[in-house]
N, C-alpha and C positions, 0 to 999 in steps of 0.2 A: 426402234429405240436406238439413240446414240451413242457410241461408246462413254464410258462416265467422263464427267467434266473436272475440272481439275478446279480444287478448293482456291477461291480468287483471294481470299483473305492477307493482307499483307503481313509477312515473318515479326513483323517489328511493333502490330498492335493487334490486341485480341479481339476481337470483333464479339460486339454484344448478341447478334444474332447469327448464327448459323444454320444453315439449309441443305443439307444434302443429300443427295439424289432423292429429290422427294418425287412420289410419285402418288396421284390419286385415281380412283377407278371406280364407276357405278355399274352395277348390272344393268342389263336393257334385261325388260321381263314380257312376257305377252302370256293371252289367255287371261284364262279364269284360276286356271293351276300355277299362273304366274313362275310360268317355264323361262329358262333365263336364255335367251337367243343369241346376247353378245354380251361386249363388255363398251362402255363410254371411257375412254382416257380423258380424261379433264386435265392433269398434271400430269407429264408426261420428262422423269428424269430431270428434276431441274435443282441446281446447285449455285447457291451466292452467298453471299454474308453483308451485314448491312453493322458499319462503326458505331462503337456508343457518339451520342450527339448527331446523329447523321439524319437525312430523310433521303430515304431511299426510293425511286419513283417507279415503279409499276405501270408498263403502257399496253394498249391494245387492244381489239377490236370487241366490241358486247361479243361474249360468250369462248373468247380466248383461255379463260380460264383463272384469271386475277381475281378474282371473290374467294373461288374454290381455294385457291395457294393459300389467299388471306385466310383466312377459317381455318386449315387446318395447320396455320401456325399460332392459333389462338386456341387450338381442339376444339372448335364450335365441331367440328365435321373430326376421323381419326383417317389421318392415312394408310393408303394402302402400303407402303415402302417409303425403305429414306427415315433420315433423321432430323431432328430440327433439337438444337442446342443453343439454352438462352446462356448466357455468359456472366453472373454477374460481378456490380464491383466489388463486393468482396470477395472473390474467390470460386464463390462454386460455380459448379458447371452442369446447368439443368436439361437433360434428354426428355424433352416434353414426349416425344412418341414413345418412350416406352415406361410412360407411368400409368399407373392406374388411375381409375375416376377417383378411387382415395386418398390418392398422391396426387394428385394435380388439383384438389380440392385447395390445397395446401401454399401452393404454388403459380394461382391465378392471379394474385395479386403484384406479380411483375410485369402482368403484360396485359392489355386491355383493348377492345375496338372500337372506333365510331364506326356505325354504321349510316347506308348512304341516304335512306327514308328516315326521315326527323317525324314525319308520323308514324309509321308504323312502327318503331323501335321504341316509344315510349309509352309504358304499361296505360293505357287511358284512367284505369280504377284506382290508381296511386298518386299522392300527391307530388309534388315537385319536392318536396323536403324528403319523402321516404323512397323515391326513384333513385337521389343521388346519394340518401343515406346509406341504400342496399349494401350498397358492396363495402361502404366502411365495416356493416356490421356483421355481414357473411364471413368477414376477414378477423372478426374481432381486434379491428384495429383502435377506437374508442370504445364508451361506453355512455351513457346519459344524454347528460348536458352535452359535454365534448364534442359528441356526434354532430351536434345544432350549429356548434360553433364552427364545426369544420365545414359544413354546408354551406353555413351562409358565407364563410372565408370564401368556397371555392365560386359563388356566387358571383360574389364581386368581381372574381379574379375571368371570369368571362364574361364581363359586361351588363350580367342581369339585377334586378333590385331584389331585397330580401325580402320586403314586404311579398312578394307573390309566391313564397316557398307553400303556401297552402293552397294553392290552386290547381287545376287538374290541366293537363296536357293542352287538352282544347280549348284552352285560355289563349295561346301563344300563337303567333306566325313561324313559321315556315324557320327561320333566321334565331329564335329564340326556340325552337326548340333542338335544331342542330348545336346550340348553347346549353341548354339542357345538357345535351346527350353529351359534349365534350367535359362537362362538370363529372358529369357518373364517370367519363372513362380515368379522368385525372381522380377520381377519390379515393382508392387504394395507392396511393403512390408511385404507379407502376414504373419502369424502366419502359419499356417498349410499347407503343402506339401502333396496331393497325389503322390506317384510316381507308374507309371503303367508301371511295368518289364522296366523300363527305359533301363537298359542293355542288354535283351534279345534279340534285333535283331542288336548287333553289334559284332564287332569281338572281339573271348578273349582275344586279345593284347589291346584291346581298353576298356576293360569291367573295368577295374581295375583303369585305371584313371580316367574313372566319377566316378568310387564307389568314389574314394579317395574325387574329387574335391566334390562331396555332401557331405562329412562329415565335410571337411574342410570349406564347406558354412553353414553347419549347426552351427557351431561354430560361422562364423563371424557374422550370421544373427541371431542366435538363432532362429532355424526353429526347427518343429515337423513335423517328418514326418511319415504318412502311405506309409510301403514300398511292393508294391505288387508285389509278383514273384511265379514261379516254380519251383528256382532252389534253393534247401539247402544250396546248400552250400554257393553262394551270400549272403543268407539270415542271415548264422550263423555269419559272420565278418561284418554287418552294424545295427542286431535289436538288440534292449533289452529285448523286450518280443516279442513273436510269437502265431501267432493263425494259427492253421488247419482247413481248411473248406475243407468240401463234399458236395455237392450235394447241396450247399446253405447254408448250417448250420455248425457254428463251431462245431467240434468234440474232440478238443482240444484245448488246450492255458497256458503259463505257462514265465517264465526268459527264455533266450534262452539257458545260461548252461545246466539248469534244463529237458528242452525240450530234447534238444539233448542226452543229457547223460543218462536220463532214463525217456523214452516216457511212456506215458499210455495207449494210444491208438494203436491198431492193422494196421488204416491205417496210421497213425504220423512214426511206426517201417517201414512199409512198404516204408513210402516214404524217408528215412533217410537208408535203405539200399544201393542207391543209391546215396546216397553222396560220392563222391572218396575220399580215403585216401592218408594222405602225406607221408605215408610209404609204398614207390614200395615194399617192402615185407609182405605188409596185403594180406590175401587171401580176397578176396571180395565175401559176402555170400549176393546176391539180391536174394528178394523177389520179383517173380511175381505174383503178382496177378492175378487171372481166372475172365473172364468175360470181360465185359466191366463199365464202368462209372452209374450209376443208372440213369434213362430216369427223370429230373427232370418234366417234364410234365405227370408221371405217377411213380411216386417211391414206392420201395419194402414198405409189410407193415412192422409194427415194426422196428429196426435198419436200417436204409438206406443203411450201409456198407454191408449187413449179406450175403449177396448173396456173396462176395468177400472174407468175412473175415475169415483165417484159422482157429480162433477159435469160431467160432459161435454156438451157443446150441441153443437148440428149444426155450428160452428165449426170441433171438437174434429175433425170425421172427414174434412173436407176439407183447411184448414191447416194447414203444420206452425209451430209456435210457435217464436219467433225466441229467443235466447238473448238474455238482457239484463238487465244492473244497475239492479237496483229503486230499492236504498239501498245506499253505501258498502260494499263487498264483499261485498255479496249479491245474487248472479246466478242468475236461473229462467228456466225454457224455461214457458211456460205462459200460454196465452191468457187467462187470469183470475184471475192472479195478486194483481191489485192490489184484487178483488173479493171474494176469497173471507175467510172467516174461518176459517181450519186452526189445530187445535190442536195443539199442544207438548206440553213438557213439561218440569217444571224442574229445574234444570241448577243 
């Protein structure tokens, strides 16, 4: 683990989310006696803050550990360590990790996720009117009628018709129901949005209008959102700032022009090779990486990347690289950072 990270949050505005040194951990179990043989670091030490009104981007490889962080800033999942503080505007300051399931009963209604399966996230046995009803009335925020009317408001307000509030899930495609599910997250009013790869299991004629219609809610609602994906390029036209995680741990993070255009890190370059360009006559020069993913329930010593990284020096396999602001909001874990020449890409 890395020495702690130093709170990125600017002195001059209070950041609606706070994250720090959050750290998650499963047992490995075997047998029948279900003996515990190790531990999985899934989240490994990680500390950021994301501004009210901001969307904040989450990048990195399937099983980096971006779902896990999401969840347990929603307490779907309870961390192992670390704190996570919602900030709101008026004043108070909520430590979600150290309430109880009867206090955070209380206090779900600031913060909410999509999730990234638009089937399997919505109840099959419940209608469309009482899926996005739930959370108005878990919350006792109406009551009756009121309920109805908020429903079908938030309806409109995602592009779907009211006439089908009584229909069951398997009525919809794929696009309507990830509309669905962003109605339930907006029906407590919440401050802060998880969104988990909301677009990735839809089609790319479909991807571009939730992007749009989230941004456009962001607006009317004034929402903050954590945006978690795989994909760059989704990632570069909806964040403001972006963070790269490996193996649990940020390894990067910066403005997303900045990120993009000139990374610092080796794996940041690597996954930003793969961003397609809008000019059918770029030659596209990806980077593969050798190896596989680092076994987060047993990782390389020193640099977690080093086994993968083309530039790695005997540095790379003994120390671990301290987390640290290069330039103005751009922070790398990376012993030669300030050495290397990593290519971008433009933005």
């Amino acid at each position: 683990m890395r020495d702690k990270q130093p709170n990125t949050a600017s002195s001059n505005t209070r950041p609606l989310l706070e994250v720090i040194h959050l750290s998650k951990s499963f047992p490995l179990e075997k047998g029948l006696l279900r003996k515990q043989t190790g531990t999985l670091q899934a989240v490994d030490d990680v500390t950021f803050h994301i501004n009210e009104g901001e969307t904040f981007g989450l990048v990195g490889e399937s099983g980096c550990g971006k779902t896990t962080l999401g969840r347990c800033i929603v307490r779907a999942i309870t961390s192992t360590s670390g704190s996570i503080f919602i900030n709101l505007p008026g004043g108070d300051s909520l430590d979600i990790t150290a309430m109880t399931n009867k206090e955070l009963r209380g206090v779900r209604k600031h913060f909410h996720m999509i999730f990234q399966d638009p089937y399997g996230s919505l109840d099959p046995r419940m209608t469309i009117l009482d899926i996005v009803a739930e959370p108005i009335r878990n919350n006792s925020l109406a009551e009756g009628q009121e309920v109805t009317e908020r429903v079908k408001s938030l309806m409109v307000d995602v592009g779907l018709e009211i006439k089908h509030l009584n229909r069951y899930p398997h009525a919809f495609s794929g696009g309507q129901r990830q509309r669905i599910g962003i109605a339930r997250s907006l029906a407590p009013q919440p401050s802060l949005i998880v969104c988990d790869e909301p677009v990735s299991a839809l089609d790319v004629s479909i991807q571009a209008q939730i992007l749009n219609l989230l941004k456009s809610l962001q607006e009317q609602y004034s929402l903050t959102y954590l945006f978690i994906a795989h994909d760059l390029a989704v990632v570069e036209h909806v964040a403001d700032r972006v963070a790269v995680m490996y193996v649990g741990q940020l390894v990067e993070m910066a403005y997303t022009d900045s990120l993009y255009s000139k990374p610092l890190h080796p794996y940041t370059e690597a996954l930003l090779s793969a961003v397609p360009s809008t000019d059918p006559m770029t030659k596209m020069d990806r980077i593969i990486l050798p190896g596989e993913v680092a076994d987060p329930s047993s990782p390389p010593t020193g640099c977690y990347f080093h086994p993968r990284c083309p530039y790695a020096q005997n540095l790379c396999e003994t120390e671990i690289p301290q987390w640290e602001e290069t330039t103005p909001g751009h922070f790398v874990a990376c012993h030669y950072s300030k050495e290397l020449e990593l290519k971008g890409v433009e933005v």
